[in-house]
C-alpha positions in Angstrom: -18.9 25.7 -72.1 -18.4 22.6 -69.6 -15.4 22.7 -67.4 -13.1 20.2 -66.6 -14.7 20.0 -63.1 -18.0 19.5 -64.2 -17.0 16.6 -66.7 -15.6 15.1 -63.9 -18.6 15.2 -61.4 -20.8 14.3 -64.5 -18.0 11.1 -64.9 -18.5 10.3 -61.2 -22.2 10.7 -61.6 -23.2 8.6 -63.9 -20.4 6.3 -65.6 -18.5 5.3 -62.5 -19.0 1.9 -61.6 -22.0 1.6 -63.4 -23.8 -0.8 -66.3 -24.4 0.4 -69.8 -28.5 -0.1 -69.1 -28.4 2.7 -66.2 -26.5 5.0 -68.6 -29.4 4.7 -70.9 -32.1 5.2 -68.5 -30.6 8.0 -67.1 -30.7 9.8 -70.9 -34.3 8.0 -71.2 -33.6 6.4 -74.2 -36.2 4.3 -75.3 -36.2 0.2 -75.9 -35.4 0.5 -79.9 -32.9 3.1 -79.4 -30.8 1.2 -76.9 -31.2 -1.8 -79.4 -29.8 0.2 -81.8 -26.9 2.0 -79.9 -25.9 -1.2 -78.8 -26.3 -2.9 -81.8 -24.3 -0.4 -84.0 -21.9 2.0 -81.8 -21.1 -0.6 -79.0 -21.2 -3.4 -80.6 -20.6 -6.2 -77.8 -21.7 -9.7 -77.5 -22.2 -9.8 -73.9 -25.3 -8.4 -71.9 -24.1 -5.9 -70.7 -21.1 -4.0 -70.1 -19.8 -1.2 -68.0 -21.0 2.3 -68.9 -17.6 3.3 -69.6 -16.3 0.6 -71.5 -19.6 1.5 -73.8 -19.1 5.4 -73.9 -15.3 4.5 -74.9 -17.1 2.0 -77.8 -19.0 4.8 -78.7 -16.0 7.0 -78.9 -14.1 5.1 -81.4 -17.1 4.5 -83.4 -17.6 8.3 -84.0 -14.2 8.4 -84.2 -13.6 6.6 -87.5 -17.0 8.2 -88.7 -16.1 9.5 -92.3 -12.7 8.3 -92.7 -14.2 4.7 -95.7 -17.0 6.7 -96.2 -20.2 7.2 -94.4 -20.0 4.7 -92.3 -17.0 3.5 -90.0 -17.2 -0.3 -90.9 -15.1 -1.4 -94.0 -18.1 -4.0 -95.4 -17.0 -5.8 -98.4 -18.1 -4.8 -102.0 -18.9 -8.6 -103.4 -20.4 -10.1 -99.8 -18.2 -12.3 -97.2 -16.5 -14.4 -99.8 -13.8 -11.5 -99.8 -13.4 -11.9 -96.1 -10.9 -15.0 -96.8 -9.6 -13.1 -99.7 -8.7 -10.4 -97.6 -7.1 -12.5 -95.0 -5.2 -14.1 -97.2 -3.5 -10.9 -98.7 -3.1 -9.8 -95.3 -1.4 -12.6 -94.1 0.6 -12.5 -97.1 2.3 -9.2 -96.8 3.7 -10.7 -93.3 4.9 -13.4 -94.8 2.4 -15.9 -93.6 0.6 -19.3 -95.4 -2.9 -19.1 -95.9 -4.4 -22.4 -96.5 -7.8 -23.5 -97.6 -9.1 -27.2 -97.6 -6.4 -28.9 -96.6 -6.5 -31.4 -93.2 -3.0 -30.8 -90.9 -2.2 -34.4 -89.9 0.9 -33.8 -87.7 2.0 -31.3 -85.8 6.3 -30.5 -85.8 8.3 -30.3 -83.2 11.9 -29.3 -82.7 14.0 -30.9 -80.4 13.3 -28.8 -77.6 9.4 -29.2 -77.8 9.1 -26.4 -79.8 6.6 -25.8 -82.6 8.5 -26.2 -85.7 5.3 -26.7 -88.4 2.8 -28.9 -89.7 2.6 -31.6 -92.1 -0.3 -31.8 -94.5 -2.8 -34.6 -95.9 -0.7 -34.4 -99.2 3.0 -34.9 -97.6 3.9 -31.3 -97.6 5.6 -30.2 -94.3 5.1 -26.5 -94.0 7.4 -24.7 -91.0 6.6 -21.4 -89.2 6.6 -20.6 -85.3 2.7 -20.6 -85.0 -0.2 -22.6 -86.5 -3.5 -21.3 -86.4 -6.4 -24.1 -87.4 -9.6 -25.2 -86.7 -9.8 -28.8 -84.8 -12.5 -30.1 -87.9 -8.9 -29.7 -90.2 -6.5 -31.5 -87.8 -6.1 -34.8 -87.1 -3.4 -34.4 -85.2 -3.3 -34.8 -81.4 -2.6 -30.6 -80.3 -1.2 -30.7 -77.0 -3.5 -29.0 -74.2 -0.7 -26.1 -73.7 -1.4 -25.0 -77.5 -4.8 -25.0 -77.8 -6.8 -21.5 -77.5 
């Protein structure tokens, strides 16, 4: 079996302080496989990554292997329509508002500066401590220290 030691030279050898792309060299893996690995177990937007942060990626990937099914991604049955479904209910067990096609025109504020809630094209003032929307549904001015 491999020792503790020897996992730890291999560690030092060949993840430490290295990129993803030298990790697969050093296996040989070819073009299309690294594609894929990337692609499917590492799943990151950027170029490229430390080797560690990707063997940890790969980790949790096999990880969850098994636990919905074949595959450990939970895809939707009915296509990406039930991705806003989803997010809805979601936000709903917390207690949150989930709304759809509707344009936030004001923005809420207590006395103290803080957000209070929003007010909506239709009238309705909706209160909560955090707002999450996209700046194509707000008209209102969002102060720089609030946006993300």
């Amino acid at each position: 079996g491999i020792n503790a030691e020897y996992g730890k030279q291999w560690y030092q050898r060949r993840v430490r302080g290295r990129a993803e792309e030298q990790l697969y060299r050093d296996f040989k893996l070819t073009e299309n496989l690294v594609r894929l690995v990337r692609g499917s177990l590492v799943v990151s937007s950027k170029d490229s990554i430390p080797a560690h942060d990707a063997l940890r990626a790969i980790k949790v990937y096999l990880k969850n292997v098994g636990i919905y099914g074949s595959m450990p991604y939970i895809c939707p049955i009915y296509g990406s329509g039930e991705l806003p479904q989803a997010f809805a209910r979601f936000s709903a067990v917390f207690g949150s508002v989930y709304v759809l096609d509707m344009s936030v025109i004001e923005l809420n504020y207590n006395e103290g500066g803080g957000f209070e809630g929003v007010t909506l094209q239709t009238g309705q003032k909706l209160g909560g401590k955090y707002c999450v929307v996209s700046p194509n549904y707000s008209s209102a001015e969002i102060p720089a220290r609030l946006r993300v």
